[in-house]
RODO-2510 file (C-alpha; in nm, 4 decimals, decimal comma):
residues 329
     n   res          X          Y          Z
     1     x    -1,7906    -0,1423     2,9657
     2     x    -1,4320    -0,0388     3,0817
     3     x    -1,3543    -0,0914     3,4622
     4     x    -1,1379     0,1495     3,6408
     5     x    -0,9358     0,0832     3,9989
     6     x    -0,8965     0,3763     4,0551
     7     x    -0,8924     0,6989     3,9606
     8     x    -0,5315     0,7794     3,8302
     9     x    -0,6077     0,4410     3,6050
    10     x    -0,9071     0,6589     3,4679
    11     x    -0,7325     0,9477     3,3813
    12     x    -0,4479     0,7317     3,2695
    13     x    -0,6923     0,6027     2,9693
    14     x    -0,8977     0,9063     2,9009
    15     x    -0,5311     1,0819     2,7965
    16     x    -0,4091     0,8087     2,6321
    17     x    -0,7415     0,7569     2,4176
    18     x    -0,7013     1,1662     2,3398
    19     x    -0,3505     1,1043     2,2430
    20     x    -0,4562     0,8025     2,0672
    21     x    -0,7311     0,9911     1,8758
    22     x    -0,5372     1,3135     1,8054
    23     x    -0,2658     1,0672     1,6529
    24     x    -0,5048     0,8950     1,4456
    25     x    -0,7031     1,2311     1,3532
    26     x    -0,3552     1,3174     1,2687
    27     x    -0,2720     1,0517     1,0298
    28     x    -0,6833     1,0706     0,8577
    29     x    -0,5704     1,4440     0,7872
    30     x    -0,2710     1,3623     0,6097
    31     x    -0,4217     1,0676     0,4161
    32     x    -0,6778     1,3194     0,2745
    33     x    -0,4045     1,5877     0,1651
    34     x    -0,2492     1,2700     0,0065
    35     x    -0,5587     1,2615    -0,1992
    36     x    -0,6454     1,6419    -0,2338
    37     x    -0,2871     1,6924    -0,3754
    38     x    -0,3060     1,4140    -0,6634
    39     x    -0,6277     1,5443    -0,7625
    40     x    -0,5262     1,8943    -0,7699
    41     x    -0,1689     1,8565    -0,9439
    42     x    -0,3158     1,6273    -1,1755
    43     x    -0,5781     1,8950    -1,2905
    44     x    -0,3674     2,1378    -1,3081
    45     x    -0,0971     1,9589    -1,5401
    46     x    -0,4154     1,8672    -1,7555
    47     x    -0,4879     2,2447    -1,7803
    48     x    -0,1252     2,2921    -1,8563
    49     x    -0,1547     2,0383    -2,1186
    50     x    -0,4740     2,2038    -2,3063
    51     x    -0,3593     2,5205    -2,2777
    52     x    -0,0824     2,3985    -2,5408
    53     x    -0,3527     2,2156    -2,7209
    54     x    -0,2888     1,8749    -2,6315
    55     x    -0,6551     1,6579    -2,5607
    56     x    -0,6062     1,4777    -2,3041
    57     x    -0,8420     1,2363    -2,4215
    58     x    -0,5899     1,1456    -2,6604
    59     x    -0,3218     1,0830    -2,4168
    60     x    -0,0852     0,7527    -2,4364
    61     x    -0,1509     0,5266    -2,1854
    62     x     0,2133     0,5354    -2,1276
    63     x     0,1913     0,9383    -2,1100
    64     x    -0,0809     0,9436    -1,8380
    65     x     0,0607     0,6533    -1,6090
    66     x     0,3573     0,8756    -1,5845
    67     x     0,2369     1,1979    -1,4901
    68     x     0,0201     0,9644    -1,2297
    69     x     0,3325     0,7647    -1,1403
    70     x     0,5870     1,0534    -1,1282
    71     x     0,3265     1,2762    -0,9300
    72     x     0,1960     1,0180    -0,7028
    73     x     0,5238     0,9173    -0,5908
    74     x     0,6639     1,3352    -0,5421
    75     x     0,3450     1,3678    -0,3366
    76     x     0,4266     1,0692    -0,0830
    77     x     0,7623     1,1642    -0,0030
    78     x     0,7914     1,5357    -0,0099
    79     x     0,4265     1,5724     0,2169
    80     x     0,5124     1,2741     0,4038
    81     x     0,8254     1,4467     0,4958
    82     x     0,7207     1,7556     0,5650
    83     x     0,4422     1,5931     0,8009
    84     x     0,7040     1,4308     1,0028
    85     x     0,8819     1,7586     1,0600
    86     x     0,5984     1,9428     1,1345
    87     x     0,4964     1,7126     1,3800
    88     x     0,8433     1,6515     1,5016
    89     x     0,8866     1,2888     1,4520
    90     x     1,1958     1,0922     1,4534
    91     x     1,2894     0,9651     1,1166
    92     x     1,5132     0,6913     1,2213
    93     x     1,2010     0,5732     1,4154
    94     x     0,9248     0,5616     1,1586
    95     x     1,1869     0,4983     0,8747
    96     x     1,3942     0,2041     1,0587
    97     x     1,6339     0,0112     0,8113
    98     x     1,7982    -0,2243     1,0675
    99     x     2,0628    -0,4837     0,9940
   100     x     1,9051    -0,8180     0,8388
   101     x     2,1138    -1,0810     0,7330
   102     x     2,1285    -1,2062     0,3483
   103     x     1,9713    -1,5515     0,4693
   104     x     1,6486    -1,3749     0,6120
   105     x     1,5816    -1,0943     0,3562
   106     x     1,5642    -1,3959     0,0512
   107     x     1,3312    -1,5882     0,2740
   108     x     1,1041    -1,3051     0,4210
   109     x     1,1062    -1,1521     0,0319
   110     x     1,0226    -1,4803    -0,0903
   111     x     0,7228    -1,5151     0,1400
   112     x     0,6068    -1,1651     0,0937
   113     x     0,6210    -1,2507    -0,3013
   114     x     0,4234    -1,5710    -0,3040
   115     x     0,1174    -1,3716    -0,0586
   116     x     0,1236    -1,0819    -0,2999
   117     x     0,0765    -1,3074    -0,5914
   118     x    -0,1576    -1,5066    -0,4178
   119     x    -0,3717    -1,1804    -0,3632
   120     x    -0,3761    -1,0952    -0,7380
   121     x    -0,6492    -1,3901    -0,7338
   122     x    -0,8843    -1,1998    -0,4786
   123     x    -0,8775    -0,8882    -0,7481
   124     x    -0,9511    -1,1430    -1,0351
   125     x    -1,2267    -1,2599    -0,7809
   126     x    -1,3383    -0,9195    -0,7702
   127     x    -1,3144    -0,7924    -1,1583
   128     x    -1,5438    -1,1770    -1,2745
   129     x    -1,8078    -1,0559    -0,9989
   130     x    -1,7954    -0,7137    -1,1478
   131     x    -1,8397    -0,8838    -1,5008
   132     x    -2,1351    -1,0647    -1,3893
   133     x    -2,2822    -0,6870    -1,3605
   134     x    -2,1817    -0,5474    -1,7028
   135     x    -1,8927    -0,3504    -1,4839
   136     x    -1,5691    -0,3159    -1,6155
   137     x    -1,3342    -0,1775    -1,3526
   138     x    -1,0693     0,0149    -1,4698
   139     x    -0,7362    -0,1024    -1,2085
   140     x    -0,3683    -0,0689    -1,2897
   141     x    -0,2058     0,0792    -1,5754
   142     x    -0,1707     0,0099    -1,9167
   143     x     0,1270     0,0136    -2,1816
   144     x     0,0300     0,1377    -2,4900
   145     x     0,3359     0,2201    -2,6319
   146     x     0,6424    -0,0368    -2,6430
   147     x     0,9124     0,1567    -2,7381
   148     x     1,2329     0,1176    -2,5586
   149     x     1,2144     0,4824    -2,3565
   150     x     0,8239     0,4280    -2,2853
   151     x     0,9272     0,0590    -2,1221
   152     x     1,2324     0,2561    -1,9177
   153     x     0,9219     0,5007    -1,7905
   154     x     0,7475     0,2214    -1,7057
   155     x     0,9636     0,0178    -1,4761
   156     x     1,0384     0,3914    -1,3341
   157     x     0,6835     0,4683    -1,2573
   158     x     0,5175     0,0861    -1,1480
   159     x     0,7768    -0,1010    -1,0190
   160     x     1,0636     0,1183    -0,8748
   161     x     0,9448     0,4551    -0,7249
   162     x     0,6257     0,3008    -0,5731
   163     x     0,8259     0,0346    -0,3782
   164     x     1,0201     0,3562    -0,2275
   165     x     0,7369     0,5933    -0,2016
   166     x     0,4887     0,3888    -0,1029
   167     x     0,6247     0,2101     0,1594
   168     x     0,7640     0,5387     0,2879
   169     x     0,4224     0,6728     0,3513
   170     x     0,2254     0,3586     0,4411
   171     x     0,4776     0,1420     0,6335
   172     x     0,6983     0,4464     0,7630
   173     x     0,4973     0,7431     0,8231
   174     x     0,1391     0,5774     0,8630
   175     x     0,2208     0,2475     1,0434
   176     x     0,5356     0,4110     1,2386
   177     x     0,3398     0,6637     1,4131
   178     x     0,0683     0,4049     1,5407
   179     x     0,3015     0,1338     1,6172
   180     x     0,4097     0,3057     1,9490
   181     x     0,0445     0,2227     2,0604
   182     x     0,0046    -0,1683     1,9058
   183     x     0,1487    -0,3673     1,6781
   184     x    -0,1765    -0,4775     1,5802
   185     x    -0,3407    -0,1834     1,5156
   186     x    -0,0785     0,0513     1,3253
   187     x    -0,0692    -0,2969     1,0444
   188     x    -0,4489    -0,2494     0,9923
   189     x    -0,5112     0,1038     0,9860
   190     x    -0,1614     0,1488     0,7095
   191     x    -0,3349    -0,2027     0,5286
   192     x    -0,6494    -0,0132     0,5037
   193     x    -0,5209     0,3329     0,3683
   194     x    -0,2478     0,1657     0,1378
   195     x    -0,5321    -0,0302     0,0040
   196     x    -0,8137     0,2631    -0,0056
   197     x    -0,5830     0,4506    -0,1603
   198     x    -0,5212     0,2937    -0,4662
   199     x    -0,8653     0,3858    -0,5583
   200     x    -1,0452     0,0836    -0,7585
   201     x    -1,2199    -0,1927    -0,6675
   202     x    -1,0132    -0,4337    -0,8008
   203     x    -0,6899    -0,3066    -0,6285
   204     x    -0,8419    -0,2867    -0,2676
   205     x    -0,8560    -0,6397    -0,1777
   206     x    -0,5155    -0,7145    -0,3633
   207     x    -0,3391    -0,4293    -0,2074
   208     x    -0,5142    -0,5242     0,1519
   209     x    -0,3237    -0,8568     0,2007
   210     x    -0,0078    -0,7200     0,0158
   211     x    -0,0485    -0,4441     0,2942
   212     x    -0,0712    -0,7199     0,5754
   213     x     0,2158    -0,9021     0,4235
   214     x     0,4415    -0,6238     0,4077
   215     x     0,4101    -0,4032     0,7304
   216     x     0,4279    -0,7736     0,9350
   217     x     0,7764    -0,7954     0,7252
   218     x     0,8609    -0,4681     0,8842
   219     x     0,7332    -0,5117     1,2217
   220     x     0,9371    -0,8058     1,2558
   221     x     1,2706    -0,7057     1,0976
   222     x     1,2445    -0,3384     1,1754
   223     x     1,3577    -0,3298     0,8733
   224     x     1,1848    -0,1359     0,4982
   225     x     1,4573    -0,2489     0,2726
   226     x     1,2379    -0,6624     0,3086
   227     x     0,9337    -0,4334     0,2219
   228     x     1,0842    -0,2627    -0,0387
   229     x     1,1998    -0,5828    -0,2293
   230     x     0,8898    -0,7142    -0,2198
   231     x     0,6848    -0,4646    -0,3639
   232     x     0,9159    -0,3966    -0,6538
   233     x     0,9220    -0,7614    -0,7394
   234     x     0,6059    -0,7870    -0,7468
   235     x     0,5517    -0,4392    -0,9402
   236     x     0,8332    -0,5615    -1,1645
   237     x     0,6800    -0,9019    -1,2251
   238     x     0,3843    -0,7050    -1,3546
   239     x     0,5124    -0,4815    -1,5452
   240     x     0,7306    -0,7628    -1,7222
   241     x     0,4297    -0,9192    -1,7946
   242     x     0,2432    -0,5985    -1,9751
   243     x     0,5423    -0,5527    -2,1786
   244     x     0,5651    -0,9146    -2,3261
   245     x     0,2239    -0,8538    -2,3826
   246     x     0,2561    -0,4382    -2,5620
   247     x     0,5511    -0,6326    -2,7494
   248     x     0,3465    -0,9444    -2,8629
   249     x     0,6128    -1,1453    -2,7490
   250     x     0,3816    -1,4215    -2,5774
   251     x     0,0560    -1,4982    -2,5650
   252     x    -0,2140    -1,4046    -2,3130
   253     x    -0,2228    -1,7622    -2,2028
   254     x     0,1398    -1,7836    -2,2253
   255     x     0,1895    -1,5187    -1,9545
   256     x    -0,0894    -1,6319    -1,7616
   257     x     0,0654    -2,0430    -1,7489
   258     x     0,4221    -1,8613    -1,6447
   259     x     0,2581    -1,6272    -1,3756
   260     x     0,0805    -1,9896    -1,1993
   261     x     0,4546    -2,1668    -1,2430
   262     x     0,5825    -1,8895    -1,0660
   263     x     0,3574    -1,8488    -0,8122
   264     x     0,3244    -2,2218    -0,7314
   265     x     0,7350    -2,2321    -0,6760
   266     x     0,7463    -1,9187    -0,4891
   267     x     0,4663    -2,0657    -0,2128
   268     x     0,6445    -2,3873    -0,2540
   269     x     0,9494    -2,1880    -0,1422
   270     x     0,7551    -2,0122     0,0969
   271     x     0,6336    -2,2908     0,2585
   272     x     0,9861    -2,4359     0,3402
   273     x     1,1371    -2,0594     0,4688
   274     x     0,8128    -2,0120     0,6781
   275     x     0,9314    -2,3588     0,8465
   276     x     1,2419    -2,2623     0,9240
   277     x     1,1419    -1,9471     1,0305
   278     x     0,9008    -2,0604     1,2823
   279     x     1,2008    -2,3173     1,4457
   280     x     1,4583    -2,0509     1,4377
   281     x     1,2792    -1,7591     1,5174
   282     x     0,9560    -1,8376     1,6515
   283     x     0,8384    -1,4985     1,8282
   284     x     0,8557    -1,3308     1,4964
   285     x     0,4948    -1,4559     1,4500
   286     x     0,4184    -1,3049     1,7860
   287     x     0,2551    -0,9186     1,8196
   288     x     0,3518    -0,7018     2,0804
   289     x     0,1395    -0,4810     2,2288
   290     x     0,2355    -0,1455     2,4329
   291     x     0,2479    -0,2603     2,7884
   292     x    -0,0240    -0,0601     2,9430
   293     x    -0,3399    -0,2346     2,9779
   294     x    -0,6089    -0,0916     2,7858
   295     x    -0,7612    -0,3877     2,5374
   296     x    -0,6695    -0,3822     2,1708
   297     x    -1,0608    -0,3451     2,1282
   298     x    -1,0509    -0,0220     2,2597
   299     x    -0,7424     0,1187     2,0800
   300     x    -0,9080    -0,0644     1,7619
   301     x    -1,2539     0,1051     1,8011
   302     x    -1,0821     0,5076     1,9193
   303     x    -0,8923     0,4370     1,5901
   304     x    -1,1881     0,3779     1,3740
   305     x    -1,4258     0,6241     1,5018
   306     x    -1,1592     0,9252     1,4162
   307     x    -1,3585     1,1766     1,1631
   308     x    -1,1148     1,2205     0,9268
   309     x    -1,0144     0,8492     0,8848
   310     x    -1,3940     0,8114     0,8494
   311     x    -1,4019     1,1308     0,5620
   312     x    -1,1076     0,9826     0,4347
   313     x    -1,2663     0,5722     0,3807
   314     x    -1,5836     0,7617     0,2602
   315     x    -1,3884     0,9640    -0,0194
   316     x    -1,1926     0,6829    -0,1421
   317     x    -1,4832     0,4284    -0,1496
   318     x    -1,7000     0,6966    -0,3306
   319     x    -1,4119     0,7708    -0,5887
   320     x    -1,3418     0,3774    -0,6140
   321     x    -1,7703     0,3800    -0,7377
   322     x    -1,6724     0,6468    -0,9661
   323     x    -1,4076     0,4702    -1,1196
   324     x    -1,6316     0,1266    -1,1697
   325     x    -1,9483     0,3339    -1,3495
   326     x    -1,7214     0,6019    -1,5534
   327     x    -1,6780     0,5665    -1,9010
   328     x    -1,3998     0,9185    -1,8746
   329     x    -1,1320     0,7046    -1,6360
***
């Protein structure tokens, strides 16, 4: 139970909590129009597509991932945009790109490398537990096709408009607008939609602590371009990997033995930047919160209890079990 001094302190936190929960009802709102619009512009360009008597079914993989690519991407930046302007927010403020030095953006994109390859090993966690169930989860895309314009498409769709797009709309638009309340609090709630809202079971714990990794990198440089890096290296380093693989270049075990060398140097190099880091710079570990008193427990749990952030976890849960048990996706 909350304890007051006096009334002006009550009414103080009963506006703040509505401004708090309209913010957040806000941002659960435009997470499920996120949503709403891939599944509706995806139907209709499969409509499109049978109308000229092309089965879908039969679709490249390499055909599909970039309708899903190019579409997903359009849909974060052109409704992200026009969310901001409708609700009048500053884009310098959400979209901040200030100056880091050379030094810092190698090191920070060097440790937010070696924690996103780290978290590939919680989504291998994941897809051997689903094995154990006679689940295959369906996560990522695949390259069917290894001709020179399908491996362009590729790099377009995995590894360089989702670093742009997605970190627009989770670490800009999502974690921008909450960060004016806590630090804290805008890096879970963006973790928790960037990860919900890649859909799959595998991808949810991976994309979590890549999440985590990446909107600390911004909090502390006020910076996206770190952000940015990061997630197309590690898109890129994934994508490399599937085409060596759709070219038979290498061996499964091959790619596998280079992925571990590079993750153990990257941590290695992690490791020493982090060091240095902490004795140069050591309040860049530290959150702030906004000075005004009210507990982060209570910002956490006005947050959580917002109906559309609620529809929207429901929805993406339900259509990450969909995913797991379909034998169409």
């Amino acid at each position: 139970m909350t304890y007051y001094r006096n009334e002006q302190e009550f009414f103080f936190f009963q506006n703040y909590k509505s401004d708090l929960r309209r913010t957040s009802n806000s941002l659960g709102r435009l997470l499920l129009i996120f949503f709403g619009a891939e599944m509706v512009f995806a139907l209709i360009i499969y409509i499109i597509l049978d109308l000229f008597g092309i089965d879908i079914r039969h679709l490249s993989g390499t055909m599909d991932m970039l309708f899903n690519g190019l579409l997903s991407s359009l849909i974060f930046f052109v409704i992200g945009a026009v969310y901001c302007l409708i609700r009048g927010k500053s884009f310098a403020r959400l979209f901040p790109f200030e100056r880091v030095g050379g030094r810092m953006v190698v090191m920070l994109s060097i440790i937010g490398l070696a924690v996103s390859l780290a978290s590939n090993y919680a989504s291998d966690l994941m897809t051997e537990v689903f094995s154990l169930f006679g689940l295959q989860n369906k996560g990522g895309e695949i390259l069917s096709d290894g001709s020179l314009p399908a491996v362009v498409l590729y790099y377009l769709t995995v590894a360089i408009l989702p670093a742009f797009a997605e970190e627009f709309a989770f670490r800009g638009v999502i974690m921008g607008s909450l960060r004016p309340y806590s630090e804290g609090l805008a890096l879970l709630v963006s973790s928790a939609a960037f990860s919900l809202m890649h859909g799959n079971f595998v991808q949810i714990p991976f994309t979590f602590c890549c999440g985590l990794a990446f909107g600390f990198i911004v909090l502390k440089t006020n910076s996206l371009l770190p952000s940015i890096i990061i997630h197309f290296l590690n898109n890129a380093l994934a994508v490399t990997a599937e085409i060596l693989n759709a070219y038979s270049v290498v061996s499964d075990d091959v790619i596998y033995l280079g992925y571990a060398v590079i993750f153990l140097i990257t941590a290695v190099l992690a490791l020493i930047f982090l060091r240095r880091i902490i004795r140069e710079k050591p309040a860049m570990l530290a959150f702030t919160d906004s000075d005004n008193g009210i507990p982060f427990r209570e910002k956490l749990k006005t947050t959580a209890s917002s109906p559309t952030l609620i529809a929207f976890e429901a929805i993406m849960l339900l259509y990450a079990a969909y995913v797991l048990v379909s034998p169409y996706v």
